[in-house]
N, C-alpha and C positions, 0 to 999 in steps of 0.2 A: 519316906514321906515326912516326917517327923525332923528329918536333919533340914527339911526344907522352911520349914516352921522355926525351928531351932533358928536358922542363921539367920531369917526375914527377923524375928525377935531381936537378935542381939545387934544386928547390921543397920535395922530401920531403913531400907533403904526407901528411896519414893518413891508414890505411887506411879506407876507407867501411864503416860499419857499419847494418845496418837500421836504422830507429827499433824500441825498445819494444813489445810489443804494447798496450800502455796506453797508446801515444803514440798508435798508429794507433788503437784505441778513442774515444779524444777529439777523434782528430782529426774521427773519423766522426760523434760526436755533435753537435761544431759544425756542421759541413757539415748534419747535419737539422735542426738549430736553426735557424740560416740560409735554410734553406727553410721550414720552417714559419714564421718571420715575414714570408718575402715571401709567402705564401700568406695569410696571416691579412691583409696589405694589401690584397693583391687583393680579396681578400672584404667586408673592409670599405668601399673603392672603390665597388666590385659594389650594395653596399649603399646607399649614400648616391646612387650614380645611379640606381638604381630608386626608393628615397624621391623623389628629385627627378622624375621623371619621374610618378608618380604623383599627387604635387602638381601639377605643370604647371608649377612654377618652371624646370625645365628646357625648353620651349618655348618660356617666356614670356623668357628669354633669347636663347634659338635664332631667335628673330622678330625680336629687337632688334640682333642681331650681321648677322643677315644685310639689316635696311632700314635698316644703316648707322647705326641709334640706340646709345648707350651712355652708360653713368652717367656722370659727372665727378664726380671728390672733389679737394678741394681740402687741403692739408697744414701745419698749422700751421706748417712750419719757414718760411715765407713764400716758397717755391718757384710756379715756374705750376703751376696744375691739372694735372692728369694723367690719362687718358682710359683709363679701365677697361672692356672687355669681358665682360659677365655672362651 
């Protein structure tokens, strides 16, 4: 307790003040902003796996992943191919 005294003493630091209440406003509306766009991802996610799954593009992957098949693309930069999972 004493070293806490000790460094306020020698540090001076300044007194703590709230923020604003226009601070904490903004602060709040980031923080929903933030949410509402990892929600809008999820959703969009959400979305595109069920298109895919509706299609059968997502089976027809899920078949190929698991009897060990997979695409190969090959990379102009003259690298070896490279074994993609679809």
């Amino acid at each position: 307790l004493n070293a806490s005294a000790d460094f306020s003493a020698e540090r001076k630091p300044p007194h703590w003040e709230p923020p604003a209440p226009e601070l904490a406003e903004l602060r709040a509306l980031v923080t929903r902003r933030d949410a509402l766009e990892r929600m809008r991802t999820q959703e969009i996610n959400r979305l595109h796996v069920s298109r895919a799954l509706k299609s059968g593009r997502a089976s027809n992957a899920m078949s190929r992943i698991l009897s060990g098949r997979s695409r190969t693309s090959t990379r102009k930069s003259g690298r070896k191919p490279t074994t993609m999972q679809i």
